[in-house]
HTML snippet that shows the backbone in 3Dmol.js (N, CA, C, O; Angstrom):
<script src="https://3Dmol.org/build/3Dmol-min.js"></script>
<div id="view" style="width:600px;height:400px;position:relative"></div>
<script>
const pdb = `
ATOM      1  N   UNK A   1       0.847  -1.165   0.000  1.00  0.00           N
ATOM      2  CA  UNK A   1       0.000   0.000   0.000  1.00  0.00           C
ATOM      3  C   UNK A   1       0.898   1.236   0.000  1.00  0.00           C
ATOM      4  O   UNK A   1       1.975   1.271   0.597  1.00  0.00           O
ATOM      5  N   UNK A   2       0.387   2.249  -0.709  1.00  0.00           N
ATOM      6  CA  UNK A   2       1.418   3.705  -0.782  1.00  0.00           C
ATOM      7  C   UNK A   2       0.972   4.468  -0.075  1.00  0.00           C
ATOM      8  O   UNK A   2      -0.063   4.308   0.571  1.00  0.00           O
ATOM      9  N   UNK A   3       1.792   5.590  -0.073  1.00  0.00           N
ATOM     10  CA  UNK A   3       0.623   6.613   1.125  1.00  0.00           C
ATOM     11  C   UNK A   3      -0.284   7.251   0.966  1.00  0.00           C
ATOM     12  O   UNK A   3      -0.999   7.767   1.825  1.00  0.00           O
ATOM     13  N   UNK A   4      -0.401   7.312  -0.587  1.00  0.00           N
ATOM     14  CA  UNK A   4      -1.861   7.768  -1.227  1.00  0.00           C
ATOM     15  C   UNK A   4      -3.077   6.728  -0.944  1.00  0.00           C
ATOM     16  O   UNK A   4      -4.225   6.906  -1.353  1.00  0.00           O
ATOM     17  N   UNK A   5      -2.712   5.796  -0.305  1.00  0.00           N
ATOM     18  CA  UNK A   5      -4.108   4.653  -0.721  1.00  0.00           C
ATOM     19  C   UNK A   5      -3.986   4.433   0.893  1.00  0.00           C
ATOM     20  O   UNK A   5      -4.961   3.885   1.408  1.00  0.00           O
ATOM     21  N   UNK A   6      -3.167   4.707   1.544  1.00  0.00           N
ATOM     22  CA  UNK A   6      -3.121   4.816   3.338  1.00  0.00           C
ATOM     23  C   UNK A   6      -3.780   6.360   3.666  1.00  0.00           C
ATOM     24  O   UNK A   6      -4.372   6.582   4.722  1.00  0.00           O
ATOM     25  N   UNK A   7      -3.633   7.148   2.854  1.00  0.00           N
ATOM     26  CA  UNK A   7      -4.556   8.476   3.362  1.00  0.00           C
ATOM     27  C   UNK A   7      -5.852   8.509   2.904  1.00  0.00           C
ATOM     28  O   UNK A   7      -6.547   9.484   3.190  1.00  0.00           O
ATOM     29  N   UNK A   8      -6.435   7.321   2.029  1.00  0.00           N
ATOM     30  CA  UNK A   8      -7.621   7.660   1.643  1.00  0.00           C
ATOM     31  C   UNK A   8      -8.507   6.686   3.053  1.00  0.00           C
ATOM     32  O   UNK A   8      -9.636   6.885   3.500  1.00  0.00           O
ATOM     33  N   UNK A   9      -7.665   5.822   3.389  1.00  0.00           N
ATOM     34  CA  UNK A   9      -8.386   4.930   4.593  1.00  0.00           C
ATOM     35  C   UNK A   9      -8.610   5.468   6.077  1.00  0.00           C
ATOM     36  O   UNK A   9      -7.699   5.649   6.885  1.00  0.00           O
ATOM     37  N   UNK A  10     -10.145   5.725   6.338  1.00  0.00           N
ATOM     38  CA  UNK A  10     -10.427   6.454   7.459  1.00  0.00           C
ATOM     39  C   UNK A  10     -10.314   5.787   8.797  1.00  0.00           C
ATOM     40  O   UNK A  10     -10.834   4.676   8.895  1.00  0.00           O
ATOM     41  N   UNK A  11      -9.786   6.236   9.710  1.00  0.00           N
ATOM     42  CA  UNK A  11      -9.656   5.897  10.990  1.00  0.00           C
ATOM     43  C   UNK A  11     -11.359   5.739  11.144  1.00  0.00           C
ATOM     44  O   UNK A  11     -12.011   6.001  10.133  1.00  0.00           O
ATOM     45  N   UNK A  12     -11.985   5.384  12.191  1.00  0.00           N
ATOM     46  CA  UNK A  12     -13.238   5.073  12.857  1.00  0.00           C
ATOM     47  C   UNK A  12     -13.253   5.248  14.476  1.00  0.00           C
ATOM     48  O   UNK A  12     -12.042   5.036  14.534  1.00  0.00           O
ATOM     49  N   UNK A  13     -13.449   5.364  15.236  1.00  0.00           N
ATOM     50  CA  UNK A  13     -13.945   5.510  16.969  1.00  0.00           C
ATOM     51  C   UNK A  13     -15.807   4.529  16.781  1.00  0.00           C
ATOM     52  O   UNK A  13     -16.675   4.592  15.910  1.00  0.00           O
ATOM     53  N   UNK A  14     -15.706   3.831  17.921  1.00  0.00           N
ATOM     54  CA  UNK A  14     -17.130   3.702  18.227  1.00  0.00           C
ATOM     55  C   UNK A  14     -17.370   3.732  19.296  1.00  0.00           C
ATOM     56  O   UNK A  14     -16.844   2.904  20.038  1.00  0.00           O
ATOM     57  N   UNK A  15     -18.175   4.603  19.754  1.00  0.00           N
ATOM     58  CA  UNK A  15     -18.361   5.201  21.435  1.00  0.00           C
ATOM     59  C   UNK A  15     -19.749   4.543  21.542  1.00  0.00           C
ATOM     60  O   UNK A  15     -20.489   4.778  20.587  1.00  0.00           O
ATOM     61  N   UNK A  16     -20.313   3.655  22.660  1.00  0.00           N
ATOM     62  CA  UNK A  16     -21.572   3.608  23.201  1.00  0.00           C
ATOM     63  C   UNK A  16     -21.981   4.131  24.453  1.00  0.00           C
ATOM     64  O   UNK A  16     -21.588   3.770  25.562  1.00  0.00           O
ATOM     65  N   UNK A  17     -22.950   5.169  24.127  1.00  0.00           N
ATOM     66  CA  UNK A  17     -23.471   6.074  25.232  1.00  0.00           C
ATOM     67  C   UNK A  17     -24.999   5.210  25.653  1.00  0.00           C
ATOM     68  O   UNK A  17     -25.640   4.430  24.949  1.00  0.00           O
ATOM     69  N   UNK A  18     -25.238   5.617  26.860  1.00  0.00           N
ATOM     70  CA  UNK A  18     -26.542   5.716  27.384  1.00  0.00           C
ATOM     71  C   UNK A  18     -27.649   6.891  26.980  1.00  0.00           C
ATOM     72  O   UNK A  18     -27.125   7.683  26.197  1.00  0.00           O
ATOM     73  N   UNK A  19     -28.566   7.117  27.185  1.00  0.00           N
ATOM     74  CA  UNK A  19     -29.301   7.919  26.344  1.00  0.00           C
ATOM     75  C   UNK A  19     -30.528   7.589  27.733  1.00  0.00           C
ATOM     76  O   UNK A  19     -30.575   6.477  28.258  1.00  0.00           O
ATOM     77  N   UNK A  20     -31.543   8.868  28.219  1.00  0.00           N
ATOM     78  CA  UNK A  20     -32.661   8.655  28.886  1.00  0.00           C
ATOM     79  C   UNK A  20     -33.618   9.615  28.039  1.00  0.00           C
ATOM     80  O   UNK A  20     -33.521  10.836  27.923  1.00  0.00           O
ATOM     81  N   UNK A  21     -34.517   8.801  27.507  1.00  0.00           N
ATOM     82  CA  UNK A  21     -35.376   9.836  26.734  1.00  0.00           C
ATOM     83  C   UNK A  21     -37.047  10.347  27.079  1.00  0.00           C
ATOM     84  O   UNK A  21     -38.000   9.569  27.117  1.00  0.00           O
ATOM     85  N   UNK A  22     -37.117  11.739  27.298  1.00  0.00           N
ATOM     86  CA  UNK A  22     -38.750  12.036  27.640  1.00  0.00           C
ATOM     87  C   UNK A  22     -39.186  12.251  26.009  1.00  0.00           C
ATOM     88  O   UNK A  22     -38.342  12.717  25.243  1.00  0.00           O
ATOM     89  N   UNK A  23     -40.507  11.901  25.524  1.00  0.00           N
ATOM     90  CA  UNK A  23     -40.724  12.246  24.519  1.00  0.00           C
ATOM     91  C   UNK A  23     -42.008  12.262  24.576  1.00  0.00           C
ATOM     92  O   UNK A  23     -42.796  11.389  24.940  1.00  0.00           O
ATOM     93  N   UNK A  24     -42.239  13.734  24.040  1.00  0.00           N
ATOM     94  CA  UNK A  24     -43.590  14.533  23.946  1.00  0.00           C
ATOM     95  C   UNK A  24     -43.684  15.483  24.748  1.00  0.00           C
ATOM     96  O   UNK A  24     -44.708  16.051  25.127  1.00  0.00           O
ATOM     97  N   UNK A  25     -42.240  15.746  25.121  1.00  0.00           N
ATOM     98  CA  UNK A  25     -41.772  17.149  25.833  1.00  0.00           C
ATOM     99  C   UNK A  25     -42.126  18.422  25.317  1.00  0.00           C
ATOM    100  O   UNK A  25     -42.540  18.503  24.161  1.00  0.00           O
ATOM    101  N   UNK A  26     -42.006  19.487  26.080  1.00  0.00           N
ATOM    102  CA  UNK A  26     -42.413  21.096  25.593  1.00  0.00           C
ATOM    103  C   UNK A  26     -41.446  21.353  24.895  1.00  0.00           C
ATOM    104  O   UNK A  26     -41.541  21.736  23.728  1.00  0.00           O
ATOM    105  N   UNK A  27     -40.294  21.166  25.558  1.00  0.00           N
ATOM    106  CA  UNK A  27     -39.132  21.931  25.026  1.00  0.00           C
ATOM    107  C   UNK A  27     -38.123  20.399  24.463  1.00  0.00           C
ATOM    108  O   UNK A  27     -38.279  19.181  24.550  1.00  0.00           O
ATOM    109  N   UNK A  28     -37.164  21.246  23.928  1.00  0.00           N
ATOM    110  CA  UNK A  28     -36.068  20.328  23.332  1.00  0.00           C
ATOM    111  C   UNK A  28     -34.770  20.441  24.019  1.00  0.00           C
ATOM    112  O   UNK A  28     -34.568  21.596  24.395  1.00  0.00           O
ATOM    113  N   UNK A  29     -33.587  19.406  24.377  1.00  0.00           N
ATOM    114  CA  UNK A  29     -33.041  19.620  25.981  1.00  0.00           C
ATOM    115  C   UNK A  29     -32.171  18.308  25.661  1.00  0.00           C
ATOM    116  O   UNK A  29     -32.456  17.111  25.648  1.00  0.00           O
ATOM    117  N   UNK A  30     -31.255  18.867  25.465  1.00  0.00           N
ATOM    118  CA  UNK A  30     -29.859  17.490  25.591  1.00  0.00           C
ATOM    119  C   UNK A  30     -28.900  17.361  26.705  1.00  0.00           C
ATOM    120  O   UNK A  30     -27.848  17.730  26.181  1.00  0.00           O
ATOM    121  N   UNK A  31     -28.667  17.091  27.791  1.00  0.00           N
ATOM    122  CA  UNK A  31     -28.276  17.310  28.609  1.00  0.00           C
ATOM    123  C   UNK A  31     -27.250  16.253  28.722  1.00  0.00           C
ATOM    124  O   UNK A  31     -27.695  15.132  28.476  1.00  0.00           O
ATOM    125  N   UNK A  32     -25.486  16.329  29.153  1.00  0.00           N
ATOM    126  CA  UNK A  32     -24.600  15.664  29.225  1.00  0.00           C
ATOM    127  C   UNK A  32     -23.981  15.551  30.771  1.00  0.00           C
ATOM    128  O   UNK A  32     -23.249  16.338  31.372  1.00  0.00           O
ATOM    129  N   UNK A  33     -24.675  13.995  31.277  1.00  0.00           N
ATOM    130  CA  UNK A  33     -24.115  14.109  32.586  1.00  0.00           C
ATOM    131  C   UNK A  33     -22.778  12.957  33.022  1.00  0.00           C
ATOM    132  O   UNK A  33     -22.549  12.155  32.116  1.00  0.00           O
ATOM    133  N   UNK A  34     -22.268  12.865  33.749  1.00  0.00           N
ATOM    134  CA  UNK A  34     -21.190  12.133  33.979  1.00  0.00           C
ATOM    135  C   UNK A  34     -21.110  10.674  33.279  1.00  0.00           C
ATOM    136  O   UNK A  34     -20.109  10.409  32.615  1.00  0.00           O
ATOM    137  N   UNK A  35     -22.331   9.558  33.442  1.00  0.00           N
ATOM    138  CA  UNK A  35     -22.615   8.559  33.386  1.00  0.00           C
ATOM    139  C   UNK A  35     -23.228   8.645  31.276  1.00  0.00           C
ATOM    140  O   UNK A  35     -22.846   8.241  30.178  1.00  0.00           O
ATOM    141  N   UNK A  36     -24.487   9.554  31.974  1.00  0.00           N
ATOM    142  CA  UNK A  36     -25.364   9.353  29.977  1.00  0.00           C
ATOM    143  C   UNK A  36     -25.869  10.605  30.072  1.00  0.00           C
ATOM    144  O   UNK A  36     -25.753  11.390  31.013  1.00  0.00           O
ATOM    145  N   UNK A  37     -26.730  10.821  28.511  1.00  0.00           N
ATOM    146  CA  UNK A  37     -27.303  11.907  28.261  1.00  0.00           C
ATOM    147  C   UNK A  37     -28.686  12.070  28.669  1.00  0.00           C
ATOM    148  O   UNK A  37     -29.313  11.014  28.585  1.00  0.00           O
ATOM    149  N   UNK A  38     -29.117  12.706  28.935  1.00  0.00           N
ATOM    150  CA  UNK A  38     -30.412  13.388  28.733  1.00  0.00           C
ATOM    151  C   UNK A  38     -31.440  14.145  27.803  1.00  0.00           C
ATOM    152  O   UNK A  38     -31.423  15.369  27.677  1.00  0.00           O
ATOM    153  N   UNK A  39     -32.290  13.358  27.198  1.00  0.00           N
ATOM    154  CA  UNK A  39     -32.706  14.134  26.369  1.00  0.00           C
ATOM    155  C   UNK A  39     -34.112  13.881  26.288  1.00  0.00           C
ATOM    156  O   UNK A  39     -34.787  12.868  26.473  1.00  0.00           O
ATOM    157  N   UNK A  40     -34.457  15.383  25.876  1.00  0.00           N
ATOM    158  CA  UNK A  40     -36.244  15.689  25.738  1.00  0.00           C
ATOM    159  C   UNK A  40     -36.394  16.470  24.944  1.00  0.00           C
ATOM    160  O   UNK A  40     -36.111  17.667  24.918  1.00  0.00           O
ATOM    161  N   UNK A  41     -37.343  15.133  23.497  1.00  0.00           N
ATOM    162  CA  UNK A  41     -37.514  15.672  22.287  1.00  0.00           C
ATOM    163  C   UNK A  41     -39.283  16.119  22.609  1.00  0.00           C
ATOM    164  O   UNK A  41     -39.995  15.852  23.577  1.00  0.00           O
ATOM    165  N   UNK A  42     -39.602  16.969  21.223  1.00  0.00           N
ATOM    166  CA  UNK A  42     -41.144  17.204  20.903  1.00  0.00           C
ATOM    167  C   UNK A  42     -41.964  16.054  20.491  1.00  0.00           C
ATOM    168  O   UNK A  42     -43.112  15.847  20.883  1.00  0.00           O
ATOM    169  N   UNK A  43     -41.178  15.195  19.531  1.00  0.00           N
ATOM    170  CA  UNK A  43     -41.829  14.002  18.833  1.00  0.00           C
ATOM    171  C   UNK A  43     -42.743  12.941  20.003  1.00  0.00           C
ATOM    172  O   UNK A  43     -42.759  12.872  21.232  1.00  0.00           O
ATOM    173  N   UNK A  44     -43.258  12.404  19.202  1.00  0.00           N
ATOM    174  CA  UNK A  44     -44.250  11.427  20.135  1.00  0.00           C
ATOM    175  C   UNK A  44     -43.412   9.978  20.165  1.00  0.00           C
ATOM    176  O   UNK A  44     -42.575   9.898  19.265  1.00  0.00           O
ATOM    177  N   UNK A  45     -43.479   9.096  20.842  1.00  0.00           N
ATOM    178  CA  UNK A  45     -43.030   7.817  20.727  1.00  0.00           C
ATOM    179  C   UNK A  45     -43.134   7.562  19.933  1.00  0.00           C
ATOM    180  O   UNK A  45     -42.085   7.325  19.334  1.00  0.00           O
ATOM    181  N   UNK A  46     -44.398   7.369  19.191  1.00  0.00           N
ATOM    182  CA  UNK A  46     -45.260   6.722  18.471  1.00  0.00           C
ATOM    183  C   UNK A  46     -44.487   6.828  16.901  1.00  0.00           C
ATOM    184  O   UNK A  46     -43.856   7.779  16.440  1.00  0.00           O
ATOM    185  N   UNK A  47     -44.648   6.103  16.563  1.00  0.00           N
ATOM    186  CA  UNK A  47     -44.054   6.210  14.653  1.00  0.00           C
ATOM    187  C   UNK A  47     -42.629   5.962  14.757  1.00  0.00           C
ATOM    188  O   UNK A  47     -42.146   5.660  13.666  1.00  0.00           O
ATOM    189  N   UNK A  48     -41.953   5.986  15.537  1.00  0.00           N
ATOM    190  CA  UNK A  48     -40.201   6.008  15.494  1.00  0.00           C
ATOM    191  C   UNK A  48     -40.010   7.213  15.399  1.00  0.00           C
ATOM    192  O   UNK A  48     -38.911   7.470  14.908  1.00  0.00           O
ATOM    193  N   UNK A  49     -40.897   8.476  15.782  1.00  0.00           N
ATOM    194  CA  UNK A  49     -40.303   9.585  15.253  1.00  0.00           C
ATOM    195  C   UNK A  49     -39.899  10.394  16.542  1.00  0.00           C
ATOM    196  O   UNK A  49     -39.569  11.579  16.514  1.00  0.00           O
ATOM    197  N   UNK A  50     -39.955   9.719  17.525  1.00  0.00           N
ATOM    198  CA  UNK A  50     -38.810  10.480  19.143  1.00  0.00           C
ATOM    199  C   UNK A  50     -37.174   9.610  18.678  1.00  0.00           C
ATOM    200  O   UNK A  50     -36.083  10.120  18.425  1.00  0.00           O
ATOM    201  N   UNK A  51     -37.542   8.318  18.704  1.00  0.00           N
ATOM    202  CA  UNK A  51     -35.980   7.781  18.264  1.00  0.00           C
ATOM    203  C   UNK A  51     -35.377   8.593  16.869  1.00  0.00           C
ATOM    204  O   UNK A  51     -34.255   9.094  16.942  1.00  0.00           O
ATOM    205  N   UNK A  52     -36.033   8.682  15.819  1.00  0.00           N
ATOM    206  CA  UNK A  52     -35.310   9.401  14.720  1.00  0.00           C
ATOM    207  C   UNK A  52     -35.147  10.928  15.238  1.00  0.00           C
ATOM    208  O   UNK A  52     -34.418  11.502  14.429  1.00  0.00           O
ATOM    209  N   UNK A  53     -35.448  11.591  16.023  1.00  0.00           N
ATOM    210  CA  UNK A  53     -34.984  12.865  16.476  1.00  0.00           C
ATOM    211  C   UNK A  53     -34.077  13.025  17.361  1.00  0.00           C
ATOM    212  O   UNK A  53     -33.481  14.086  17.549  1.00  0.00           O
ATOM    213  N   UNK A  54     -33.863  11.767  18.106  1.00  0.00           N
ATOM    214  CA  UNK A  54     -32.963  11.168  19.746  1.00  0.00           C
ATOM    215  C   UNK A  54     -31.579  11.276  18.407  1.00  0.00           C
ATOM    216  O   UNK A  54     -30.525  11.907  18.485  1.00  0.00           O
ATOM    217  N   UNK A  55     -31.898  10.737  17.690  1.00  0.00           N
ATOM    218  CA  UNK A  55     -30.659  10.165  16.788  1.00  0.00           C
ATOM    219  C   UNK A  55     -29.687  11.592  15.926  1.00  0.00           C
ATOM    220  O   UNK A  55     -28.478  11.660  15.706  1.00  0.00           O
ATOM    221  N   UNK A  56     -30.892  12.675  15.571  1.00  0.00           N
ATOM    222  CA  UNK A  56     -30.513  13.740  15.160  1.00  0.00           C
ATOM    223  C   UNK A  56     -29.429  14.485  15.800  1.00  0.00           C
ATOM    224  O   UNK A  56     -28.297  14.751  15.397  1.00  0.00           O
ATOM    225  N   UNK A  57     -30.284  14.873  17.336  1.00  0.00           N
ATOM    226  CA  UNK A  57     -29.446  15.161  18.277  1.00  0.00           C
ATOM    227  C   UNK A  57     -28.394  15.089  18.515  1.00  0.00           C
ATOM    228  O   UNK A  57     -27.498  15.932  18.544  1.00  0.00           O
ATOM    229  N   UNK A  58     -28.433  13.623  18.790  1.00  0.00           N
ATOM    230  CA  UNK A  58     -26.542  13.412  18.971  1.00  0.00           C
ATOM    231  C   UNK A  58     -25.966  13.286  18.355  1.00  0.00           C
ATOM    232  O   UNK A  58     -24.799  13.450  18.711  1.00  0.00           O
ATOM    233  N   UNK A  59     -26.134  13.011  17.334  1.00  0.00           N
ATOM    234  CA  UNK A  59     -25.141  12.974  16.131  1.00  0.00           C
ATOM    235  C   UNK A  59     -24.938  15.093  15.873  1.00  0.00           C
ATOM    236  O   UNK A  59     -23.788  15.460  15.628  1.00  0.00           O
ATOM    237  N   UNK A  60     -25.545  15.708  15.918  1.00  0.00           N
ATOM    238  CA  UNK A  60     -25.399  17.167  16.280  1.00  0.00           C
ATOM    239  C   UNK A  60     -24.714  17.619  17.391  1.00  0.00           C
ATOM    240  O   UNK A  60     -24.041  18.650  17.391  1.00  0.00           O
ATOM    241  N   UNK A  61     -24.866  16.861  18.367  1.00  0.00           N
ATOM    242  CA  UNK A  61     -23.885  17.182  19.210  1.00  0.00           C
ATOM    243  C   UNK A  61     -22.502  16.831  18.915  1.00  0.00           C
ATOM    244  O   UNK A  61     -21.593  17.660  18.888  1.00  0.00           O
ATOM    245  N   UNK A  62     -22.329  15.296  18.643  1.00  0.00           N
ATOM    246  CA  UNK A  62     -21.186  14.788  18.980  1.00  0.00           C
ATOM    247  C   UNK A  62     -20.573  15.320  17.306  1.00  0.00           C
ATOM    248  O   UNK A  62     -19.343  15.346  17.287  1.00  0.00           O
ATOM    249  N   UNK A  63     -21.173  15.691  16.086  1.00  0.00           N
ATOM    250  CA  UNK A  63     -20.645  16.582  15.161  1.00  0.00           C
ATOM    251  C   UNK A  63     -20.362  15.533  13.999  1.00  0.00           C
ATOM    252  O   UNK A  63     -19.439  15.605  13.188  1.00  0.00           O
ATOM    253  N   UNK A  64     -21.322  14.559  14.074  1.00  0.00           N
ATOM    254  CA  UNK A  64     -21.160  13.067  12.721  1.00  0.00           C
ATOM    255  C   UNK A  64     -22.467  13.542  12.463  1.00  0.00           C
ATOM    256  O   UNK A  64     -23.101  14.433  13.027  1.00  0.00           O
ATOM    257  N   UNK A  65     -22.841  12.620  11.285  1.00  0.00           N
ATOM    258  CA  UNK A  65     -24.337  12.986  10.277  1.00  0.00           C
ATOM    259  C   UNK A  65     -25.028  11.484  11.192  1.00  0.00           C
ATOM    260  O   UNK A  65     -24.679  10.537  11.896  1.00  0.00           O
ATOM    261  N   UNK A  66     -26.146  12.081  10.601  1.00  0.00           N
ATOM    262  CA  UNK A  66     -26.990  11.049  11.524  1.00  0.00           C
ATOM    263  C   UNK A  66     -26.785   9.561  11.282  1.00  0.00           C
ATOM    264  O   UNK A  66     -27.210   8.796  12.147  1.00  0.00           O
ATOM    265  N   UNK A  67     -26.087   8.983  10.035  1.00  0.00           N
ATOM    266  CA  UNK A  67     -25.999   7.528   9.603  1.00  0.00           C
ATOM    267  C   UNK A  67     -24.903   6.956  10.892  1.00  0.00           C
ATOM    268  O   UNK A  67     -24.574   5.802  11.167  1.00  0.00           O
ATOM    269  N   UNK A  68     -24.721   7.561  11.186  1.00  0.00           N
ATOM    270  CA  UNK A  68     -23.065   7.634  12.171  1.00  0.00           C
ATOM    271  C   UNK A  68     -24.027   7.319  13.622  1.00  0.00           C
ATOM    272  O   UNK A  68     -23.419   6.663  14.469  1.00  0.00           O
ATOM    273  N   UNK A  69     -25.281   7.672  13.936  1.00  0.00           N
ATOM    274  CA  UNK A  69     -25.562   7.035  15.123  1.00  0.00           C
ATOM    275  C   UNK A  69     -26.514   6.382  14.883  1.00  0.00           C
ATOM    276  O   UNK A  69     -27.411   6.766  14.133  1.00  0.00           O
ATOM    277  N   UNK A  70     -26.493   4.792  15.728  1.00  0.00           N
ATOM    278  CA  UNK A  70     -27.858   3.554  15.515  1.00  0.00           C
ATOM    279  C   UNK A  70     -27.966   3.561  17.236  1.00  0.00           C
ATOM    280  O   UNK A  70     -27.204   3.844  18.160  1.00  0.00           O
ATOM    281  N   UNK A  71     -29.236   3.127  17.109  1.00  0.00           N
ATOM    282  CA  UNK A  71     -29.607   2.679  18.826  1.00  0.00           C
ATOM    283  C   UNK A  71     -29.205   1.245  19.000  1.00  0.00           C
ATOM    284  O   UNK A  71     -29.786   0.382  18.342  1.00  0.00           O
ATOM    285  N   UNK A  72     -28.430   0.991  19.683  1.00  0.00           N
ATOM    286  CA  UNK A  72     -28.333  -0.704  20.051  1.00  0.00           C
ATOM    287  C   UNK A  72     -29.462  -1.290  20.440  1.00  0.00           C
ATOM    288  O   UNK A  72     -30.035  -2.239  19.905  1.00  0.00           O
ATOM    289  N   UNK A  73     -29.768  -0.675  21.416  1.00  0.00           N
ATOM    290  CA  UNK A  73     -30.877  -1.059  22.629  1.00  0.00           C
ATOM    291  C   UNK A  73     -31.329  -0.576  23.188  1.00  0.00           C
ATOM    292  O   UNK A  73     -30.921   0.305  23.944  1.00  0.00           O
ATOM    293  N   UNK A  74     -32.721  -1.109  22.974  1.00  0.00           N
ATOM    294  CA  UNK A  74     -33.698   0.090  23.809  1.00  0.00           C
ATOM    295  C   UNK A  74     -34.746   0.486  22.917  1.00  0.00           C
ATOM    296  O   UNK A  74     -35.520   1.289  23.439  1.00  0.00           O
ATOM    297  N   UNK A  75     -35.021   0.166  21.701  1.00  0.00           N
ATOM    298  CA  UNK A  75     -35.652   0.759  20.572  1.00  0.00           C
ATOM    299  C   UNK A  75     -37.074   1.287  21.468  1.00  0.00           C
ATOM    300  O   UNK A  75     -37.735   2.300  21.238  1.00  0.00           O
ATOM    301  N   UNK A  76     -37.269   0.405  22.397  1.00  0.00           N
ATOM    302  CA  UNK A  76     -39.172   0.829  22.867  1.00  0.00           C
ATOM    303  C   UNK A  76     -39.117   1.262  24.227  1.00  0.00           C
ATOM    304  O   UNK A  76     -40.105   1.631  24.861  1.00  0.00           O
ATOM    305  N   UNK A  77     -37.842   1.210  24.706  1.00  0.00           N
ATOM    306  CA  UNK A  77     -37.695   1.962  26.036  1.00  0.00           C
ATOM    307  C   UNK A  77     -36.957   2.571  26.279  1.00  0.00           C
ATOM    308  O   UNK A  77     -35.821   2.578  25.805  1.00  0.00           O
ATOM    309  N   UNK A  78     -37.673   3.676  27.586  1.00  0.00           N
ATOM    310  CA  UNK A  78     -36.763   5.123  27.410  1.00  0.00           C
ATOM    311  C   UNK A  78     -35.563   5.513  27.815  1.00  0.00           C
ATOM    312  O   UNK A  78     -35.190   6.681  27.930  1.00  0.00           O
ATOM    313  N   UNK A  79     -34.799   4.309  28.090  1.00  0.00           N
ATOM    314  CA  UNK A  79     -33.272   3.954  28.413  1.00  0.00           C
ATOM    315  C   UNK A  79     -32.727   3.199  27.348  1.00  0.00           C
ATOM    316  O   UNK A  79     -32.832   1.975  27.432  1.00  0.00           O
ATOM    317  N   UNK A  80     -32.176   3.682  26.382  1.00  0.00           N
ATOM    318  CA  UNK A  80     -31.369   3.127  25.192  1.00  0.00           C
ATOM    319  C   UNK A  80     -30.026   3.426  25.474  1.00  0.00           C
ATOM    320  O   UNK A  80     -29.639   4.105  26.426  1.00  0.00           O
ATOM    321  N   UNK A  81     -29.380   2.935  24.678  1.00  0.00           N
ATOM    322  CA  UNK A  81     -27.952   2.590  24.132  1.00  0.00           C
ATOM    323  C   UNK A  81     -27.568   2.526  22.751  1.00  0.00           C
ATOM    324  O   UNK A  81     -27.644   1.597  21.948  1.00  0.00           O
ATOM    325  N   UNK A  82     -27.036   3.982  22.609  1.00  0.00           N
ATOM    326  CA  UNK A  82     -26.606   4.182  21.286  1.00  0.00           C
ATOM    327  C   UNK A  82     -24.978   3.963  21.109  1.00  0.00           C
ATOM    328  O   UNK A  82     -24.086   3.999  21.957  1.00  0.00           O
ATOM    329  N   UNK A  83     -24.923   3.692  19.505  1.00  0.00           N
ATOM    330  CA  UNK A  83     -23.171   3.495  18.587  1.00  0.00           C
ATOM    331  C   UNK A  83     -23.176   4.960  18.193  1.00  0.00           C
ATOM    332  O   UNK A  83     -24.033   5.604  17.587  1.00  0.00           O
ATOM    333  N   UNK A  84     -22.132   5.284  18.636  1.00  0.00           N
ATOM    334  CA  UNK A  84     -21.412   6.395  17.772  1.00  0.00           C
ATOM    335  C   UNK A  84     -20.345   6.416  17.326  1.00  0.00           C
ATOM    336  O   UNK A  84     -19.333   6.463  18.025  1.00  0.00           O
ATOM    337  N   UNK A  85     -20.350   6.378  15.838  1.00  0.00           N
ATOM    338  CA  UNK A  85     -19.040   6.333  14.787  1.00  0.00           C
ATOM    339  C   UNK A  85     -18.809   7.446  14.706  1.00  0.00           C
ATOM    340  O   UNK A  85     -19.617   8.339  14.454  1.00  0.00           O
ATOM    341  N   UNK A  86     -17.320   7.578  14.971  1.00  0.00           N
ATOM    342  CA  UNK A  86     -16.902   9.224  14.828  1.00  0.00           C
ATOM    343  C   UNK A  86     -15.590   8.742  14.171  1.00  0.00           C
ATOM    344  O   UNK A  86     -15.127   7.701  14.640  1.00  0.00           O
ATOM    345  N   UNK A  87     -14.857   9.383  13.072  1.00  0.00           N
ATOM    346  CA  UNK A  87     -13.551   9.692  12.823  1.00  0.00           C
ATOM    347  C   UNK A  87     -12.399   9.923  13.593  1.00  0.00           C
ATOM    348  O   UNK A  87     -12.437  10.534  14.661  1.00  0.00           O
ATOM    349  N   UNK A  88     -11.455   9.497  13.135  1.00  0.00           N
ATOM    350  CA  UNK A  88     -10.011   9.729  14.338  1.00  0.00           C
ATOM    351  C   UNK A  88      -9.274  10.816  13.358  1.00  0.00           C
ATOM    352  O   UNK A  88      -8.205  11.324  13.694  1.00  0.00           O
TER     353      UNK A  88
END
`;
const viewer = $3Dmol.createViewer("view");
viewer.addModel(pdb, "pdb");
viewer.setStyle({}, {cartoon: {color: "spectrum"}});
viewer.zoomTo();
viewer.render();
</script>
């Protein structure tokens, strides 16, 4: 391999966070505490559309596009465990 075909190959990180989610909150609220995050979206449970906004979030925070975060676990309860792929 040359160093042209070694600089095109991306480093990767995969961080798994905790995540506590209210959803059907007033406000919108990401909160980073020692252990996991906190967060309270507008979306309803219902449809996948609090998890597809949970997912927005952090991937906004942590500064990757949203394909970059999946929920491991937890899809139906409000203690999940998300992957975050980030670049080195």
């Amino acid at each position: 391999m040359n160093r042209r075909q070694s600089s095109l190959i991306s480093k990767t990180h995969t961080r798994e966070i905790t995540v506590e989610v209210v959803a059907g909150a007033r406000n919108e609220r990401l909160r980073e505490y020692k252990d996991f995050f906190a967060v309270r979206v507008k979306e309803k449970a219902s449809g996948n559309y609090a998890n597809t906004r949970v997912r927005e979030l952090i991937a906004l925070h942590f500064g990757v596009p949203v394909t970059a975060v999946r929920i491991s676990r937890g899809h139906t309860s409000r203690r999940k465990i998300l992957s975050v792929t980030m670049r080195i």
